[in-house]
Backbone of each chain as ProteinMPNN parsed JSONL, in Angstrom:
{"seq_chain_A": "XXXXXXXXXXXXXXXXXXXXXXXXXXXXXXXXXXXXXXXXXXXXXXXXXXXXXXXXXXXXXXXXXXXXXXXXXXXXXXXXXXXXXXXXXXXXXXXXXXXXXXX", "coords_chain_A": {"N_chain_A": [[-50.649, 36.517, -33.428], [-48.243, 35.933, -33.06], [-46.867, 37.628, -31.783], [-46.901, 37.814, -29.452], [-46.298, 35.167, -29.011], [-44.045, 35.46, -28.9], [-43.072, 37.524, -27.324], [-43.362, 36.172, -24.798], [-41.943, 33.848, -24.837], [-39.762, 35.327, -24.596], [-40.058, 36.707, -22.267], [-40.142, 34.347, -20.549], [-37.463, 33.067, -20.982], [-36.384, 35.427, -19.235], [-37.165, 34.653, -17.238], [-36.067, 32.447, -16.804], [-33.378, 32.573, -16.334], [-33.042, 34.23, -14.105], [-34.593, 32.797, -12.148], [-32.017, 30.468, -12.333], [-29.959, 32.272, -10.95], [-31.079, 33.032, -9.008], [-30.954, 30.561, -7.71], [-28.361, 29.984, -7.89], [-27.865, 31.486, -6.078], [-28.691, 30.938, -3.784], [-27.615, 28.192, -2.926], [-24.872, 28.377, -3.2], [-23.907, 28.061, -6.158], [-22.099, 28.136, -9.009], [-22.328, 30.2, -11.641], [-22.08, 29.212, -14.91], [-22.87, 28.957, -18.129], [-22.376, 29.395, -20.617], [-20.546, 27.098, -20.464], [-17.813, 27.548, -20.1], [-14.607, 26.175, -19.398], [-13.283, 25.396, -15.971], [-11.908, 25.456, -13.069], [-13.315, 24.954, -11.05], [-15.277, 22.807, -10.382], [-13.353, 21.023, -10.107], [-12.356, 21.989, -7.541], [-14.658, 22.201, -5.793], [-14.733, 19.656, -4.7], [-14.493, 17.185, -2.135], [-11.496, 17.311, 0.331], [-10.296, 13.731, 0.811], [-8.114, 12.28, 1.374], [-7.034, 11.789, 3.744], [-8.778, 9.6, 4.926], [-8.52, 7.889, 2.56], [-6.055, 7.479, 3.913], [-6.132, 5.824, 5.952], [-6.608, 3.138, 5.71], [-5.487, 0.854, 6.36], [-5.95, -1.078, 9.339], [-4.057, -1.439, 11.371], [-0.453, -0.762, 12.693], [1.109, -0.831, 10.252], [4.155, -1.583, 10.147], [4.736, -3.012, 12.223], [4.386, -6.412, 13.757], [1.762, -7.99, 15.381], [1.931, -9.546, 18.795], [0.864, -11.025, 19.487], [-1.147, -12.046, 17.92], [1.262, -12.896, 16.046], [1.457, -15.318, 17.642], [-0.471, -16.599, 17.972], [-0.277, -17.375, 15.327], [1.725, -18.738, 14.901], [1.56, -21.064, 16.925], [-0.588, -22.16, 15.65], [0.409, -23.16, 13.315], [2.499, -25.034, 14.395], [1.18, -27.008, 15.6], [-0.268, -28.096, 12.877], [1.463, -29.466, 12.02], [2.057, -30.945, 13.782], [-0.477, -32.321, 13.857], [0.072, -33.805, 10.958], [2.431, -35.352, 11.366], [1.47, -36.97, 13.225], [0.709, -38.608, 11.455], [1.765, -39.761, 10.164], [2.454, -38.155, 7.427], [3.892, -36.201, 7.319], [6.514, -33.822, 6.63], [10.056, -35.567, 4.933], [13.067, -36.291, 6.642], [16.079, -35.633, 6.589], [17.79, -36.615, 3.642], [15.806, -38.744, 3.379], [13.956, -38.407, 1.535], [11.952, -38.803, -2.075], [13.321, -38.084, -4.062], [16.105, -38.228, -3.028], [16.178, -40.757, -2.332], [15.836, -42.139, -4.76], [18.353, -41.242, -6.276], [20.157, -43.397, -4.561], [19.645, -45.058, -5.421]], "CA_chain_A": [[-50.326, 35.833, -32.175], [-46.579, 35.672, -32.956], [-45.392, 38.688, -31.364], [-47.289, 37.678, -28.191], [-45.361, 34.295, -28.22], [-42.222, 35.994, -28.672], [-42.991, 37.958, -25.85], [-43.909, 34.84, -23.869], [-40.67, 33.041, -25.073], [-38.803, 36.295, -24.078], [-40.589, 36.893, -20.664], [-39.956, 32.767, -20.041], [-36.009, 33.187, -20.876], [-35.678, 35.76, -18.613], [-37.862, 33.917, -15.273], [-35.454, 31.042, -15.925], [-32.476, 33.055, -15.829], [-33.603, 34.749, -12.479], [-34.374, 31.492, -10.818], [-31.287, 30.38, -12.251], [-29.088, 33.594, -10.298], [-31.41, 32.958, -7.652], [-30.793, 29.286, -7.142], [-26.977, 29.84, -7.364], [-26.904, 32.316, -5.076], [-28.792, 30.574, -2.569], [-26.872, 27.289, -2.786], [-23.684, 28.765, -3.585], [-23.78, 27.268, -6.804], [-21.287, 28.908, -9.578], [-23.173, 29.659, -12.743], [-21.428, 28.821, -15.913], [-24.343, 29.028, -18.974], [-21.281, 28.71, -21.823], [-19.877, 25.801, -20.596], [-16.509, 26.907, -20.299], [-13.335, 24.964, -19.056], [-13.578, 25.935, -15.262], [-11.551, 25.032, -11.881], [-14.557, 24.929, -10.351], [-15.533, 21.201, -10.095], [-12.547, 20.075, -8.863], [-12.077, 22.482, -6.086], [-15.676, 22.38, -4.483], [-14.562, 18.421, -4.287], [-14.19, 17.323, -0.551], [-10.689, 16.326, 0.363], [-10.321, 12.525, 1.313], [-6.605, 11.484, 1.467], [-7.462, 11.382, 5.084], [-9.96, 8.332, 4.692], [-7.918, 6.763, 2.106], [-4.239, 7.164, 4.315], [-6.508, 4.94, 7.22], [-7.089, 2.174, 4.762], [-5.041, -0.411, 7.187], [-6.274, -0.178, 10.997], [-3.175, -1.254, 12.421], [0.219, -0.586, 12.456], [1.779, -1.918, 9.239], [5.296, -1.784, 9.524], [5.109, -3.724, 13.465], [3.391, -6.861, 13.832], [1.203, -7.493, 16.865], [2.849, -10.487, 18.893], [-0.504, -11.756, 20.088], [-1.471, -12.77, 16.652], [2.114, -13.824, 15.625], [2.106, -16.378, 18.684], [-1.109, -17.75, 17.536], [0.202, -18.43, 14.191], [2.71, -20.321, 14.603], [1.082, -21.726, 17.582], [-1.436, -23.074, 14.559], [1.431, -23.959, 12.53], [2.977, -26.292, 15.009], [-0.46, -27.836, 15.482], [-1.035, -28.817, 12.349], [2.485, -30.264, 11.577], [2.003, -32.06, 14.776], [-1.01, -33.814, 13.582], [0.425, -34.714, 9.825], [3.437, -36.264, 11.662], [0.654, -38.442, 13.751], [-0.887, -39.011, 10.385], [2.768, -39.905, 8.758], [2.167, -37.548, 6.067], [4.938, -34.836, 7.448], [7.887, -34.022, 5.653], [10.423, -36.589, 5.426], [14.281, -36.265, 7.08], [16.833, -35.057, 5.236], [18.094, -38.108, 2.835], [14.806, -39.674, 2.951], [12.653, -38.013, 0.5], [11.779, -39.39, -2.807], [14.672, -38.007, -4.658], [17.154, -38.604, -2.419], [16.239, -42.478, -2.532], [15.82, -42.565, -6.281], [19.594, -41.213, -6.944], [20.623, -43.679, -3.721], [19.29, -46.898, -5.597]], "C_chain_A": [[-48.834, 35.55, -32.092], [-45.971, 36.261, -32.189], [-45.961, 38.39, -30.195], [-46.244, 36.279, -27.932], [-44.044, 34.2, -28.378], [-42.263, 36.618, -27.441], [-43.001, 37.302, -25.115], [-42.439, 34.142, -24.335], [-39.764, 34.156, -23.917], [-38.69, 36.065, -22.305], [-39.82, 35.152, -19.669], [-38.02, 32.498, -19.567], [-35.498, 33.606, -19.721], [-36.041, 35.405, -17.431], [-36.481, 32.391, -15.606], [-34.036, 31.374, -15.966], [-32.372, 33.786, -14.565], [-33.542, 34.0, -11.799], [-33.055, 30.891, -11.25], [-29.944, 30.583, -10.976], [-29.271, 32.986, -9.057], [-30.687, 31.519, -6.775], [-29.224, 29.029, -6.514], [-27.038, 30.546, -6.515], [-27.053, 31.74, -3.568], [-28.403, 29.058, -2.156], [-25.297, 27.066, -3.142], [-23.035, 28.14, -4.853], [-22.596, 28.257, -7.813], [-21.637, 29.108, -11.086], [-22.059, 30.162, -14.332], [-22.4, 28.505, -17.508], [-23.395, 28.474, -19.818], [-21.036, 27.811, -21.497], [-18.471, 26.036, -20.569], [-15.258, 26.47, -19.283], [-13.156, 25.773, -17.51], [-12.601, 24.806, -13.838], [-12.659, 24.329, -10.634], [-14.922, 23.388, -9.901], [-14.389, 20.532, -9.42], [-12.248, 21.011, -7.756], [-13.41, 22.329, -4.827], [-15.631, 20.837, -4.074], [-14.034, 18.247, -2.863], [-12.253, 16.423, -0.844], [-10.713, 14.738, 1.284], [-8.999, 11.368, 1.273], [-6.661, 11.039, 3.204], [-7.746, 9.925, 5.382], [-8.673, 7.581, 4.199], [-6.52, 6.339, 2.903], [-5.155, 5.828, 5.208], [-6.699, 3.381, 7.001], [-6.675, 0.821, 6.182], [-5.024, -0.161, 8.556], [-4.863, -0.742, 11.942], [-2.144, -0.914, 11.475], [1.022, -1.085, 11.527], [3.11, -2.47, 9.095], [5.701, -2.982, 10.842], [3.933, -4.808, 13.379], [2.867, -7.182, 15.462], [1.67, -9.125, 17.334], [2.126, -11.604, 19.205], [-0.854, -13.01, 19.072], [-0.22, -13.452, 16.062], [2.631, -15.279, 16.647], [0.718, -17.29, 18.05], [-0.574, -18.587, 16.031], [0.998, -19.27, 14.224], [2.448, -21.186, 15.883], [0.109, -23.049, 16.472], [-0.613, -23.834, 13.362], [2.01, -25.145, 13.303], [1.964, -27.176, 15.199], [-0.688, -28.453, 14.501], [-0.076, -29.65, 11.319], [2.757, -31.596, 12.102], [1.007, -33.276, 14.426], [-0.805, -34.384, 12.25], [1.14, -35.755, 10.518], [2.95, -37.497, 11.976], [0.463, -39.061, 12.568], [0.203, -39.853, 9.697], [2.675, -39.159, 7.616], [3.541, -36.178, 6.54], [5.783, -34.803, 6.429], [9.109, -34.581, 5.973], [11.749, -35.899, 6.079], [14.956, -36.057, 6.276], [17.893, -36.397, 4.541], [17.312, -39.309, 3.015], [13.691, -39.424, 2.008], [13.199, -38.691, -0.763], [12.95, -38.941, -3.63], [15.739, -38.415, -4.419], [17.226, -40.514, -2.454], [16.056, -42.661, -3.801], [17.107, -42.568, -6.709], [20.231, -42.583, -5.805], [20.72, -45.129, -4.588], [20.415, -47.113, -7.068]], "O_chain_A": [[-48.316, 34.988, -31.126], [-44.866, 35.937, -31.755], [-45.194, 38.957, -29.417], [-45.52, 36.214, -26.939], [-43.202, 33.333, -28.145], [-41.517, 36.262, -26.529], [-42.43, 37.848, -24.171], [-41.881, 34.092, -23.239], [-39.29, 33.883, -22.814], [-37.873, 35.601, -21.511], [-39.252, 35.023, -18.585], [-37.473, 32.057, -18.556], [-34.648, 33.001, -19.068], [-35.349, 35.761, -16.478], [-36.135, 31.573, -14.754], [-33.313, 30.441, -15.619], [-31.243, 33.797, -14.074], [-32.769, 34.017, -10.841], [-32.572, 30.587, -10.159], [-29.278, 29.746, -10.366], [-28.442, 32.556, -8.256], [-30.133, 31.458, -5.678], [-28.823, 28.431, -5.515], [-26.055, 30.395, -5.791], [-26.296, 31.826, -2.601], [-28.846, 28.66, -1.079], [-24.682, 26.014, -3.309], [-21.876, 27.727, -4.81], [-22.203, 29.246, -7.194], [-21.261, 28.21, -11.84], [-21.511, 31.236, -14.579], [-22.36, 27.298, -17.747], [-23.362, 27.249, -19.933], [-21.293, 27.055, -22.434], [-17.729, 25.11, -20.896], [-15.524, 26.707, -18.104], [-12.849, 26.95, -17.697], [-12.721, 23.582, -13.789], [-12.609, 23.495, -9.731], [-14.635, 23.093, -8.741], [-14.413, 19.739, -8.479], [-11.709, 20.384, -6.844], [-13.331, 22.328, -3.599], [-16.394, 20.537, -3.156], [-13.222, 19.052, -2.409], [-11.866, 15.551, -1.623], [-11.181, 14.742, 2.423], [-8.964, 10.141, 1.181], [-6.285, 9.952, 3.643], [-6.981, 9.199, 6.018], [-7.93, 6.898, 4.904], [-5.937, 5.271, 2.717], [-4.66, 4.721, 4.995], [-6.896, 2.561, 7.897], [-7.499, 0.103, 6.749], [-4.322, 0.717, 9.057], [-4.741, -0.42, 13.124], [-2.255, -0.758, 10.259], [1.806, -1.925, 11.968], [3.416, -3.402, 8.352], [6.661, -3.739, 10.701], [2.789, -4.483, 13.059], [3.404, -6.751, 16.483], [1.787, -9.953, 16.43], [2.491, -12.78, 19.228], [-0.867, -14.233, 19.209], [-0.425, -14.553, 15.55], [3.628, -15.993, 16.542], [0.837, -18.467, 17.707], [-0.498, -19.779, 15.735], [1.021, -20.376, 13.686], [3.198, -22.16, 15.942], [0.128, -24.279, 16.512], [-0.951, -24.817, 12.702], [1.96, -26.249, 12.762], [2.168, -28.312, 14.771], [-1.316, -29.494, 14.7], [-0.407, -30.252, 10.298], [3.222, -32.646, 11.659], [1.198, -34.489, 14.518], [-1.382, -35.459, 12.084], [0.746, -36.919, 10.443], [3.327, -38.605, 11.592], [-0.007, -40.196, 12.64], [-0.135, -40.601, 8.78], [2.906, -39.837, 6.614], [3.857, -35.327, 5.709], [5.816, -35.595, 5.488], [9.532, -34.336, 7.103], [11.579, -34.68, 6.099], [14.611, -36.238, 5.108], [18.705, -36.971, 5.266], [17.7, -40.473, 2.915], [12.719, -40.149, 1.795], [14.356, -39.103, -0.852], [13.673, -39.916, -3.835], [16.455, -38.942, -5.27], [18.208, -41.246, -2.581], [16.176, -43.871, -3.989], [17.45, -43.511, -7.422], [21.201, -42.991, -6.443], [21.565, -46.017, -4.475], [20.54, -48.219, -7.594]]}, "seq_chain_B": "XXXXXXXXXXXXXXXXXXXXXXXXXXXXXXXXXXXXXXXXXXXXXXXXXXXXXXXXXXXXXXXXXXXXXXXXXXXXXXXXXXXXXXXXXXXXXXXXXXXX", "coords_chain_B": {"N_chain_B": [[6.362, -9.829, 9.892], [4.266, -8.233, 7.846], [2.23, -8.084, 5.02], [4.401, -7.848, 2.13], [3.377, -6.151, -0.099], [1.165, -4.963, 0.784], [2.565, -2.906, 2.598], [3.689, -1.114, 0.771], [1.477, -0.264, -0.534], [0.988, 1.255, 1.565], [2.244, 2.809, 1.973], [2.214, 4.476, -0.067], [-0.797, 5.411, 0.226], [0.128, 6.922, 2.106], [1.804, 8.922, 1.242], [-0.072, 9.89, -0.82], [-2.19, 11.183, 0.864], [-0.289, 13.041, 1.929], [0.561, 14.678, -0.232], [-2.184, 15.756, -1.331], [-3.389, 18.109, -1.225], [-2.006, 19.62, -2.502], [-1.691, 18.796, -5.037], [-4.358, 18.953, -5.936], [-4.462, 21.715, -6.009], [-2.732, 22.475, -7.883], [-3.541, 21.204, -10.132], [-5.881, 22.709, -10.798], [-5.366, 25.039, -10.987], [-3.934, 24.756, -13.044], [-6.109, 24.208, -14.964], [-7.614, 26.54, -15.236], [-8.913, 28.86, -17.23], [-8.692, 31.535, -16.858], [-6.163, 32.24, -15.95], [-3.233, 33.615, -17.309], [-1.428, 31.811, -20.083], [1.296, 31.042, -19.717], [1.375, 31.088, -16.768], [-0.003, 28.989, -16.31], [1.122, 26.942, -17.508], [3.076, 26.718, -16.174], [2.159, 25.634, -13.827], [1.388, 22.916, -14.793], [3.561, 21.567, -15.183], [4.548, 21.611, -12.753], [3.044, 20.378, -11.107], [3.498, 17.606, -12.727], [5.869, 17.148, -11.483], [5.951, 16.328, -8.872], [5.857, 13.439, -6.28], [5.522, 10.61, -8.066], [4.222, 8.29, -6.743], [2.299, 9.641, -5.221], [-0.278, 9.957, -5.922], [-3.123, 9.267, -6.941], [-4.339, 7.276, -7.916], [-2.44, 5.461, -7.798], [-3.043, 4.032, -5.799], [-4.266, 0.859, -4.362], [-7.12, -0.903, -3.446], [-6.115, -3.089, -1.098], [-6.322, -6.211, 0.619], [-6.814, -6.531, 4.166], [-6.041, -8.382, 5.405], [-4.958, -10.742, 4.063], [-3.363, -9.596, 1.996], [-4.698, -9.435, -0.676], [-5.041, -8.483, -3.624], [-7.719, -8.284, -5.39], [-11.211, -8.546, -5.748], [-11.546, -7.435, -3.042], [-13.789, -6.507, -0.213], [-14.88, -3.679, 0.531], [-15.877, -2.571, 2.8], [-15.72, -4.229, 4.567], [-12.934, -4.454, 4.477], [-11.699, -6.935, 3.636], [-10.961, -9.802, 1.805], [-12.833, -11.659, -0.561], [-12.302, -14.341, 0.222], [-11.416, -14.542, 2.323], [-13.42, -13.433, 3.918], [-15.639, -14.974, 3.879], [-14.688, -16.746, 5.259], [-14.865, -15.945, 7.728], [-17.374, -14.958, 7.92], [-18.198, -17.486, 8.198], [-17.863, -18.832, 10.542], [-18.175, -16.536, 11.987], [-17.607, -14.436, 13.555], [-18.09, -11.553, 12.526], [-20.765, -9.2, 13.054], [-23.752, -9.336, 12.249], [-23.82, -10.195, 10.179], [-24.783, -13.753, 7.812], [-25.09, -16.418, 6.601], [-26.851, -17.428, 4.097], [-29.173, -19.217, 2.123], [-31.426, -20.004, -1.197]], "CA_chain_B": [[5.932, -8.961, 9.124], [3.136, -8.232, 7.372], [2.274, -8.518, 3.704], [5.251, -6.806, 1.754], [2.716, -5.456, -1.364], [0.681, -4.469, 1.688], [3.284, -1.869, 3.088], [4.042, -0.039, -0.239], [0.213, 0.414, -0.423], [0.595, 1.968, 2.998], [3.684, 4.348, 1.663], [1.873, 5.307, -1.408], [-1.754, 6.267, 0.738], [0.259, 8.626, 2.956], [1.758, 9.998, 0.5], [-1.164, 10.552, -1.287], [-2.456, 12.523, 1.891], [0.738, 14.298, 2.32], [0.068, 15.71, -1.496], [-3.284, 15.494, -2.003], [-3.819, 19.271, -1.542], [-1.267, 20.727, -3.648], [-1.966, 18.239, -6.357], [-5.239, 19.599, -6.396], [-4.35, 23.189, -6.136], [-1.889, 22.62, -8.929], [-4.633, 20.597, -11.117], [-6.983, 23.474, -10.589], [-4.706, 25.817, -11.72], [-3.62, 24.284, -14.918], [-7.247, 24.141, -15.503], [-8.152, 27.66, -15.148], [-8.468, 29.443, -17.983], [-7.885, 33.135, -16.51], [-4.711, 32.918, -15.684], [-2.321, 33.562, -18.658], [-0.983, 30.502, -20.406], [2.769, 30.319, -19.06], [1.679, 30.392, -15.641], [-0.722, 27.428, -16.587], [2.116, 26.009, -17.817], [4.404, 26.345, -14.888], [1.811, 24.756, -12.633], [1.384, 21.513, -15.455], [5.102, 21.197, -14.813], [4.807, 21.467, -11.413], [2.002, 18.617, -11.2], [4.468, 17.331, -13.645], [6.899, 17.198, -10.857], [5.26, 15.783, -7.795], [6.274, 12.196, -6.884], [4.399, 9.956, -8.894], [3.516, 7.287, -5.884], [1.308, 10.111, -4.517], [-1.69, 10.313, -7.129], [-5.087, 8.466, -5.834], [-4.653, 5.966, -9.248], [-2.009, 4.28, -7.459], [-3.417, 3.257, -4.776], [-5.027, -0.153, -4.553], [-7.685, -1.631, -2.159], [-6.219, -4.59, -0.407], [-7.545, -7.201, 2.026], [-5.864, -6.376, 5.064], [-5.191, -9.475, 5.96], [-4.019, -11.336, 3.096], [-2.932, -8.81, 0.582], [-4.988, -9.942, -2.202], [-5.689, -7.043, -4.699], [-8.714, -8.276, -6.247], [-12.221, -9.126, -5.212], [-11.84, -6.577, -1.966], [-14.94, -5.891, 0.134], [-14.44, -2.215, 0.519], [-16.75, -1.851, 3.751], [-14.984, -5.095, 5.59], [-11.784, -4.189, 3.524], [-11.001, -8.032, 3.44], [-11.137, -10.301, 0.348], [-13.666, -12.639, -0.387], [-12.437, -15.664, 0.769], [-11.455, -14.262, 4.293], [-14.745, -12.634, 4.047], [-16.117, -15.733, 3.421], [-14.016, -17.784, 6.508], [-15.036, -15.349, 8.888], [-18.547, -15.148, 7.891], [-18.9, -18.591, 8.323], [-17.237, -18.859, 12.082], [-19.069, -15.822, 13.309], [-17.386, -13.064, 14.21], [-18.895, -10.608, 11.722], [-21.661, -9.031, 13.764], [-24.853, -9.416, 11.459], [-23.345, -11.404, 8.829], [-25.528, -14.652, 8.262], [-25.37, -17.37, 5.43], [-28.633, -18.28, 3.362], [-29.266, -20.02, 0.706], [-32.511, -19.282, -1.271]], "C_chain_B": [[4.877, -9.23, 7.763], [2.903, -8.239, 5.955], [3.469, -7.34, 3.002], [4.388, -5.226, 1.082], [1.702, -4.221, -0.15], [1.045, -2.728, 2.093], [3.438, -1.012, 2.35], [2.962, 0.104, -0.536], [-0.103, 1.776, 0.363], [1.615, 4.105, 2.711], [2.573, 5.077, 0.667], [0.304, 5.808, -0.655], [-1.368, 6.995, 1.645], [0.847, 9.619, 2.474], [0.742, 11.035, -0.258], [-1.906, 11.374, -0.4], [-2.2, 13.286, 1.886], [-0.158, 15.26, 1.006], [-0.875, 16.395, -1.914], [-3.911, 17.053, -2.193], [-3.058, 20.027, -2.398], [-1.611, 20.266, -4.96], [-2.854, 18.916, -6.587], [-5.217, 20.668, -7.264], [-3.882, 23.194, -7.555], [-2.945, 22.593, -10.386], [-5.517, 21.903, -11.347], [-6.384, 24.747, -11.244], [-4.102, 26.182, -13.096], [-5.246, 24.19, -15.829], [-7.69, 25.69, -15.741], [-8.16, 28.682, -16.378], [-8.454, 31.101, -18.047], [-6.985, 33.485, -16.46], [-4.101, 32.819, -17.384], [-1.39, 32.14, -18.581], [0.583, 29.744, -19.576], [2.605, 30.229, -17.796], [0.853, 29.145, -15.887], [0.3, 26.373, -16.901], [3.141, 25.642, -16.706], [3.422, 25.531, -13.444], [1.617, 23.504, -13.33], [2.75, 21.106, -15.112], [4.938, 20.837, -13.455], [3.564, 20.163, -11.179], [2.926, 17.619, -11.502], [5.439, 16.579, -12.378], [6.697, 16.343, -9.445], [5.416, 14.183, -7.638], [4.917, 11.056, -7.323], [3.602, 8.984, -7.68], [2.377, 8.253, -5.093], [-0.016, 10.302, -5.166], [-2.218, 8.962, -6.34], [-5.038, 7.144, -7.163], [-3.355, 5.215, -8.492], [-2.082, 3.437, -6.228], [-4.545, 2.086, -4.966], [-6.094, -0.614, -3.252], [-7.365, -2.958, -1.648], [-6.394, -4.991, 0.377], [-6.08, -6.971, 2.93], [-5.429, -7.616, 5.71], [-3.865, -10.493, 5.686], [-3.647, -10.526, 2.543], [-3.671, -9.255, -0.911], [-5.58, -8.63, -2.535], [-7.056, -6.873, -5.352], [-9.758, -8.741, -5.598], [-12.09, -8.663, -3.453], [-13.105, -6.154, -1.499], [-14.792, -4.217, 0.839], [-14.808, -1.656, 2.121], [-15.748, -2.78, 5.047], [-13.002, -5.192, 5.149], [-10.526, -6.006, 3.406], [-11.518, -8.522, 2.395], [-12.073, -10.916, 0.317], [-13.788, -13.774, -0.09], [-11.932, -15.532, 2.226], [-12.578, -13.541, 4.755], [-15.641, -13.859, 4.81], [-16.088, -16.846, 4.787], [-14.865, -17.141, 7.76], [-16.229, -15.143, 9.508], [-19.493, -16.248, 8.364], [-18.537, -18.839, 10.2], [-18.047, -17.669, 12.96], [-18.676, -14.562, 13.463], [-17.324, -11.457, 13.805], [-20.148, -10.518, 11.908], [-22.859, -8.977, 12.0], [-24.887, -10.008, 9.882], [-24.268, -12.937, 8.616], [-25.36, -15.183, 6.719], [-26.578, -17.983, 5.096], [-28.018, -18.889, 2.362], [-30.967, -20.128, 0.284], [-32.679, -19.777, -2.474]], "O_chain_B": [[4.811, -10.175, 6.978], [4.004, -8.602, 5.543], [3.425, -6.149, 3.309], [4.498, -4.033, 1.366], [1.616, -3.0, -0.279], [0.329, -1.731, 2.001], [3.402, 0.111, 2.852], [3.066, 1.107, -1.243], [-0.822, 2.755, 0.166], [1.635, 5.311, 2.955], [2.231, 6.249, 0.826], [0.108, 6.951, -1.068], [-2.168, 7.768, 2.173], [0.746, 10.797, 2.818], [0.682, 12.262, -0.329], [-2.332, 12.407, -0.917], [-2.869, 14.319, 1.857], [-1.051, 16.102, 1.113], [-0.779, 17.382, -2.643], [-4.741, 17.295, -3.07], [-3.49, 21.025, -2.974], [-1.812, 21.032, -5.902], [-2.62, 19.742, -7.47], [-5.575, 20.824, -8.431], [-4.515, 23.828, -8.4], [-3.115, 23.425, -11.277], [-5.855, 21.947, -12.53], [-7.066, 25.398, -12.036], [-3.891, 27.158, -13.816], [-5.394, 24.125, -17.05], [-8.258, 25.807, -16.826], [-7.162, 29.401, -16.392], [-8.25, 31.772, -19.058], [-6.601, 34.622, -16.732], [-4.489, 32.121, -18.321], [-0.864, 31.576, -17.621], [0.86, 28.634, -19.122], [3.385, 29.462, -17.231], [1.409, 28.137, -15.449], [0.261, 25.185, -16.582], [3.778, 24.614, -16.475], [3.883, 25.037, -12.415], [1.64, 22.609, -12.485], [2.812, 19.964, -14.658], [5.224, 19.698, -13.084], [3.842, 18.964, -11.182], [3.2, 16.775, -10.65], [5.653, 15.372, -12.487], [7.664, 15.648, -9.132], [5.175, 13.509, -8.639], [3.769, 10.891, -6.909], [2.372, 8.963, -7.723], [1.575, 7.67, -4.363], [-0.803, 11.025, -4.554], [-1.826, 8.109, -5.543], [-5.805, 6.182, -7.121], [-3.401, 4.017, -8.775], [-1.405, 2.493, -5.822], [-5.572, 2.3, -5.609], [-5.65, -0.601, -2.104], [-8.177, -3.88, -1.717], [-6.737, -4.237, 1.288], [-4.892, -7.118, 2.645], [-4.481, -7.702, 6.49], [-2.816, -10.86, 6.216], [-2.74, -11.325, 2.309], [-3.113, -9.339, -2.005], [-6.365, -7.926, -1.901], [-7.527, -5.813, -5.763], [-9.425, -9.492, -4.681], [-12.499, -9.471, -2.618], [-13.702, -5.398, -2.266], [-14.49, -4.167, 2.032], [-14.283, -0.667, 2.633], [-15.235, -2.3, 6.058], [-12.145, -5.954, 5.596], [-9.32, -6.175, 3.222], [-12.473, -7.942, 1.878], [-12.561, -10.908, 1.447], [-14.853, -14.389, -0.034], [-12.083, -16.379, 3.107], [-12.656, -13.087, 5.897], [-16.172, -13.792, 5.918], [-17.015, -17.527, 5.224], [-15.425, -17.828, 8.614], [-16.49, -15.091, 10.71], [-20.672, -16.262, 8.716], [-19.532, -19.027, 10.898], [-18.434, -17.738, 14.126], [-19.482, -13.633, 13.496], [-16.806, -10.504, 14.388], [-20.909, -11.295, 11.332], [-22.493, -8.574, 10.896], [-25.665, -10.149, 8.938], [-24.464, -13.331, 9.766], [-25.492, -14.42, 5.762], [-27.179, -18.87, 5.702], [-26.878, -19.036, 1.92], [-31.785, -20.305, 1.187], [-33.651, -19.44, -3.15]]}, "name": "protein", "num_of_chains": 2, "seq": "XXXXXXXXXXXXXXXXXXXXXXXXXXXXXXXXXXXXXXXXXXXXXXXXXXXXXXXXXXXXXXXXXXXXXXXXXXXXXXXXXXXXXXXXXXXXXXXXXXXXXXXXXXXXXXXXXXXXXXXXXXXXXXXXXXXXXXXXXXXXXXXXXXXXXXXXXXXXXXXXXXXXXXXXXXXXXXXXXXXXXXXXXXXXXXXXXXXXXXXXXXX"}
């Protein structure tokens, strides 16, 4: 029964080298059995410098004037209500240093 | 103007566009082991040669708003604590805070 399951090994080798052929050919695959050192992988890679250039959706180097009016619209706002609060920042030769060297 | 770290992000992903196909080509070439060795070698040089701010490793994901480098949501490409602000105010369509 040996030489039958050599034949049967044999016969087996060569159906899965066939569907192998077959498979690459019909998914354009690139068949490589050795293993060796091959361009191949990085070229069927998609390019995507595209994608990554888009990373920031607006214009980066201009800002938009809309949004720089609210900010400092929200900045004056919320200087306005420390000041109510007394907590602003003091005048110039009234902060805590300036009255420590004064005394 | 807008975050400085921001902008030299912006330089270094259009460069990386500009390049991104020759790098390849080049890469692909130095890999190949058909061609004879010295041209393999003259395209490692030439990789070699290419300005460095254009390779895909130096580019970072940052929050477009703030510039923070770390803890980027990749899909809302802001950080997690402007993720976090915005989430809570609303105006991130299907966004919703549980607790569980």
């Amino acid at each position: 029964m040996s030489g039958g399951g050599g034949l049967r090994s044999l016969i087996s080798a060569a159906v899965t080298t066939g569907v192998a052929e077959a498979k690459g050919r019909i998914f354009g695959h690139i068949l490589n059995p050795t293993g060796q050192r091959s361009p191949h992988k990085l070229l069927r890679q998609k390019l995507f410098g595209e994608k990554v250039a888009q990373w920031y959706p607006y214009d980066i180097k201009k800002d938009d004037p809309l949004v720089m009016a609210r900010q400092e619209q929200d900045r004056l706002s919320k200087l306005e209500m420390l000041k109510r609060r007394g907590k602003g920042p003091p005048k110039k030769g009234q902060g805590r240093r300036a009255v420590k060297r004064s005394k | 103007m807008s975050e400085k770290r921001n902008i030299r992000d912006h330089k270094r992903r259009l460069l990386a566009a500009k390049y991104e196909l020759r790098r390849k080509l080049y890469k692909a070439l130095c890999k190949d082991p058909d061609l004879p060795s010295d041209m393999r070698d003259k395209h490692r040089y030439k990789l070699s040669k290419l300005p460095r701010n254009s390779s895909f490793a130096r580019v970072r994901n940052r929050c477009i708003s703030t510039g923070r480098p770390r803890s980027v949501y990749e899909f809302f490409r802001i950080s997690r604590i402007v993720f976090r602000g915005l989430a809570s105010r609303g105006p991130l369509m299907g966004i919703k805070k549980s607790s569980w």
